[in-house]
C-alpha positions in Angstrom: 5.5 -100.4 -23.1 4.5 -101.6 -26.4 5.3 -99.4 -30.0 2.1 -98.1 -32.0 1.8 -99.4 -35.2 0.9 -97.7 -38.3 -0.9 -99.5 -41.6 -0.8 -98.1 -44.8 -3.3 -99.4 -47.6 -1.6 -98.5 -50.8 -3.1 -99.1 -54.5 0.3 -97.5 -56.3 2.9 -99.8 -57.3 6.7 -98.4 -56.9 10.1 -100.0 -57.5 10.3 -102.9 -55.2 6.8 -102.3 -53.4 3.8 -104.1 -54.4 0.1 -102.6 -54.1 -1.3 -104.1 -50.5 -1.7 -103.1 -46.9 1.6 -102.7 -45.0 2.6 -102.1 -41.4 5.6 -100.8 -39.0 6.7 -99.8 -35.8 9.5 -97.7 -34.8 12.6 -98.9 -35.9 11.2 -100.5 -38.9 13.2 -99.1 -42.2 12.7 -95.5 -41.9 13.1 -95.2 -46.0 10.2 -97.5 -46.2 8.1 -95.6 -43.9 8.0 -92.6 -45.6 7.6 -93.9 -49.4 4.3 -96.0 -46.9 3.1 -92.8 -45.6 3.1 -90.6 -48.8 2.2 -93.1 -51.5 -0.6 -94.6 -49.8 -4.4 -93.8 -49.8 -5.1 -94.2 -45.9 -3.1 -94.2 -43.3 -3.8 -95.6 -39.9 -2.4 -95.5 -36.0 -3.1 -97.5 -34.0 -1.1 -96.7 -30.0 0.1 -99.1 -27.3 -3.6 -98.4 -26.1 -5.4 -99.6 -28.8 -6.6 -96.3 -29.7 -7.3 -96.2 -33.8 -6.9 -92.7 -35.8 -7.1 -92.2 -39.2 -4.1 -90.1 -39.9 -4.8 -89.5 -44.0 -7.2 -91.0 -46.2 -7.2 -90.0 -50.2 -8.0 -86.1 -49.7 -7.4 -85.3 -46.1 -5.0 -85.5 -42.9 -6.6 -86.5 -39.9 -5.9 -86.7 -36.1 -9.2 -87.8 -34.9 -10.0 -91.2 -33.3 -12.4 -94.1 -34.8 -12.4 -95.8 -32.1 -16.2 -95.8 -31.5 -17.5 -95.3 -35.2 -18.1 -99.2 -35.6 -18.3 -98.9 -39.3 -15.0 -97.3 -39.6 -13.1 -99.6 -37.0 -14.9 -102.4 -39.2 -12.7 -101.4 -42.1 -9.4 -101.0 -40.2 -10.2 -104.7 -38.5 -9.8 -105.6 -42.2 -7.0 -103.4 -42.9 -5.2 -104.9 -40.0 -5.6 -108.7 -40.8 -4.6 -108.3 -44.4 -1.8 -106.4 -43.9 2.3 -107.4 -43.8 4.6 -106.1 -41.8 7.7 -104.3 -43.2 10.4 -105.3 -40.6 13.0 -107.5 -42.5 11.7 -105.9 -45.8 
Protein backbone atom coordinates (compact mmCIF):
# COMPACT_ATOMS: atom_id res chain seq x y z
CA UNK A 1 0.00 0.00 0.00
CA UNK A 2 1.43 3.15 -0.98
CA UNK A 3 2.79 6.19 1.85
CA UNK A 4 0.76 9.62 1.72
CA UNK A 5 2.73 12.41 0.87
CA UNK A 6 2.77 15.75 2.33
CA UNK A 7 3.94 19.16 0.44
CA UNK A 8 4.90 22.12 2.08
CA UNK A 9 5.09 25.53 0.24
CA UNK A 10 7.49 27.62 2.22
CA UNK A 11 8.48 31.42 1.56
CA UNK A 12 10.96 31.54 4.84
CA UNK A 13 14.41 30.80 4.27
CA UNK A 14 16.34 28.85 7.24
CA UNK A 15 19.89 27.46 7.64
CA UNK A 16 20.33 25.01 4.84
CA UNK A 17 16.70 25.21 3.42
CA UNK A 18 15.83 27.29 0.61
CA UNK A 19 12.31 29.08 -0.01
CA UNK A 20 10.21 26.44 -2.45
CA UNK A 21 7.68 23.69 -2.35
CA UNK A 22 9.03 20.48 -0.65
CA UNK A 23 7.64 16.94 -0.22
CA UNK A 24 8.03 13.64 2.05
CA UNK A 25 6.75 10.47 3.01
CA UNK A 26 7.28 8.42 6.03
CA UNK A 27 10.73 7.76 6.63
CA UNK A 28 11.94 10.81 5.02
CA UNK A 29 14.24 12.88 7.66
CA UNK A 30 11.95 13.31 10.50
CA UNK A 31 14.10 16.70 11.58
CA UNK A 32 13.28 17.98 8.20
CA UNK A 33 9.72 17.26 8.47
CA UNK A 34 8.96 19.22 11.25
CA UNK A 35 11.13 22.46 10.52
CA UNK A 36 8.57 21.71 6.68
CA UNK A 37 5.52 21.60 8.65
CA UNK A 38 5.99 24.61 11.03
CA UNK A 39 7.87 27.04 8.90
CA UNK A 40 5.72 26.72 5.91
CA UNK A 41 2.60 28.79 4.80
CA UNK A 42 0.40 25.64 3.58
CA UNK A 43 0.57 22.48 4.16
CA UNK A 44 -0.85 19.65 2.14
CA UNK A 45 -1.79 15.66 2.31
CA UNK A 46 -2.25 13.98 -0.05
CA UNK A 47 -3.18 9.62 1.01
CA UNK A 48 -2.42 6.45 -0.81
CA UNK A 49 -6.05 7.31 -2.24
CA UNK A 50 -5.48 10.39 -3.79
CA UNK A 51 -7.52 12.18 -1.39
CA UNK A 52 -6.13 16.03 -0.99
CA UNK A 53 -6.56 18.06 2.53
CA UNK A 54 -5.26 21.10 3.36
CA UNK A 55 -3.88 20.52 6.71
CA UNK A 56 -2.56 24.48 7.49
CA UNK A 57 -2.57 27.33 5.34
CA UNK A 58 -1.10 30.98 6.77
CA UNK A 59 -3.82 31.41 9.61
CA UNK A 60 -5.51 28.15 10.10
CA UNK A 61 -5.26 24.18 10.66
CA UNK A 62 -7.38 22.20 8.52
CA UNK A 63 -8.56 18.59 8.19
CA UNK A 64 -10.96 19.03 5.46
CA UNK A 65 -10.75 17.61 1.93
CA UNK A 66 -10.29 19.70 -1.56
CA UNK A 67 -10.80 17.09 -3.35
CA UNK A 68 -13.88 18.50 -5.31
CA UNK A 69 -13.25 22.34 -5.01
CA UNK A 70 -11.53 22.48 -8.52
CA UNK A 71 -10.02 25.84 -7.87
CA UNK A 72 -8.28 24.67 -4.82
CA UNK A 73 -7.04 21.17 -6.30
CA UNK A 74 -5.92 23.59 -9.27
CA UNK A 75 -3.39 25.17 -6.94
CA UNK A 76 -2.20 21.94 -5.22
CA UNK A 77 -1.74 20.35 -9.08
CA UNK A 78 0.78 23.29 -9.17
CA UNK A 79 2.08 22.81 -5.71
CA UNK A 80 2.75 19.23 -6.56
CA UNK A 81 4.67 19.63 -9.94
CA UNK A 82 6.97 22.28 -8.55
CA UNK A 83 7.79 20.68 -5.62
CA UNK A 84 11.19 18.53 -4.53
CA UNK A 85 11.30 15.77 -2.60
CA UNK A 86 13.25 15.71 0.65
CA UNK A 87 14.52 12.05 0.72
CA UNK A 88 18.35 12.07 0.35
CA UNK A 89 18.28 15.74 1.59
Amino acid sequence: MADSTYYCRMNKHLPDIEPGVYSYRKGDDPVLQLLLRLHSDTVWWQGPKGGVKVIKDKYFLHQEYITKNEELMKEFMWVKLQSQSIKGA
